[in-house]
N, C-alpha and C positions, 0 to 999 in steps of 0.2 A: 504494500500500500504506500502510495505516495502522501504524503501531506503536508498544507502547506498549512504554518501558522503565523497569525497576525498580531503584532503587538505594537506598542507606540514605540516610535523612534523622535521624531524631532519634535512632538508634541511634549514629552519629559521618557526619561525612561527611568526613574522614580522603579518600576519594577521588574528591571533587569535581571535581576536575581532570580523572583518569582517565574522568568519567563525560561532563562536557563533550565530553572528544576521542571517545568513542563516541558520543554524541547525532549531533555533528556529521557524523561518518561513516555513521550509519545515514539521513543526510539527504538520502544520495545513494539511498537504496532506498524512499525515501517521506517520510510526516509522521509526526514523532513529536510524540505527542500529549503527552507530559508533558515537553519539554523544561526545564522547570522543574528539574527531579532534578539535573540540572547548572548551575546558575546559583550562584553565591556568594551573590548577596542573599536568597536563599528565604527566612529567616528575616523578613525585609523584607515580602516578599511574601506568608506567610502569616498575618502576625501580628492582621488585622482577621479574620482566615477563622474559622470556626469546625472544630471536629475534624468534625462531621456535614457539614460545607460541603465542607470536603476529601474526606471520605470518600464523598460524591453524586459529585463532579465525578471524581474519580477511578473508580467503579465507573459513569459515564459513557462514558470515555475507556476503559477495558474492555469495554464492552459494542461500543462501536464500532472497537475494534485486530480488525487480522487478525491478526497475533503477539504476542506477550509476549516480551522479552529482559529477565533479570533477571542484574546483578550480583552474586552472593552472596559475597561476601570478607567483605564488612563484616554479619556475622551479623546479620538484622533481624528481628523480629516483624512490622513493616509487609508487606515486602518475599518473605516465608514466607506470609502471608497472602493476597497477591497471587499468587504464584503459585498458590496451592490455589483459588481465585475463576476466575483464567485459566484452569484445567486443567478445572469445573465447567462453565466456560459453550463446552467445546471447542475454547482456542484452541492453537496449535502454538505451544509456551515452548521456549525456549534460555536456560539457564542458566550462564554464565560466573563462573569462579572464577579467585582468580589458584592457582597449583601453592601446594595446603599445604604448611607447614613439617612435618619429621617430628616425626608423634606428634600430628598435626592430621587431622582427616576434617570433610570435609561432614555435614550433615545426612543421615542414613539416611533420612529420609522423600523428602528431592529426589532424592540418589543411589541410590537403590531404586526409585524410580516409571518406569516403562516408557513414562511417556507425557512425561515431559521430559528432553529432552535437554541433558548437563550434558558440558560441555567445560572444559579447564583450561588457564590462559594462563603465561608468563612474560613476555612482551613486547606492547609494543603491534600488531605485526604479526601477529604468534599471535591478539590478539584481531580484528584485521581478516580473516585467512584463515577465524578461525569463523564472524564474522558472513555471510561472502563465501559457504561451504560451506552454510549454514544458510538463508540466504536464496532464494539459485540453487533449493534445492528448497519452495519458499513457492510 
């Protein structure tokens, strides 16, 4: 299984960490194709790229996922956009949030859409049962 997962890059990456320990865990259900999303050096590594170079190679690595797993906590533009590209070209998206604070809501466009599925964590095990639940039916 190929997968690609989405998380905030130049919007903050606040949880780069969190998104490491999920790359690594989705590495037992396939390749993820952007493990990049979790690396500390990115900035490192994209800074010869160009935004059109990124944005080929990435709507590349979409073209070829079987799913899409998107982290939405860290509110993105990129990240918004990719989902709506994944959902265009038919792939099965899981969208992972951590539990808002009151008086917080998701986006109504994700949590409204019938065709992504959006689950809500407080722990790291919360997010492993989703991926677990979400995958088993991939």
């Amino acid at each position: 299984m190929k997968i690609y997962f989405a998380g905030s890059i130049r919007a903050g990456r606040q949880d780069i960490k969190k998104y490491a320990e999920i790359i690594n865990y989705l590495k037992g259900y396939g390749q993820v194709l952007t493990e990049h999303v979790g690396k500390e050096n990115l900035d490192e590594v994209e800074k010869n790229m160009t935004d059109q170079h990124i944005y080929e190679q990435d709507m590349k690595w979409m073209k070829e996922s079987d799913v899409l797993i998107a982290d939405i906590t860290v509110a993105s533009i990129g990240v918004g956009y990719e989902i709506a590209k994944g959902e265009d070209m038919g792939k099965k998206i899981l969208c992972i949030c951590k539990k808002p604070e009151e008086g917080k809501q998701i986006s109504a466009m994700i949590a409204g859409d019938k065709n992504i599925k959006t689950e809500f964590y407080e722990t790291f095990e919360d997010i492993k049962n989703i991926l677990d639940n979400f995958l088993k039916k991939v």
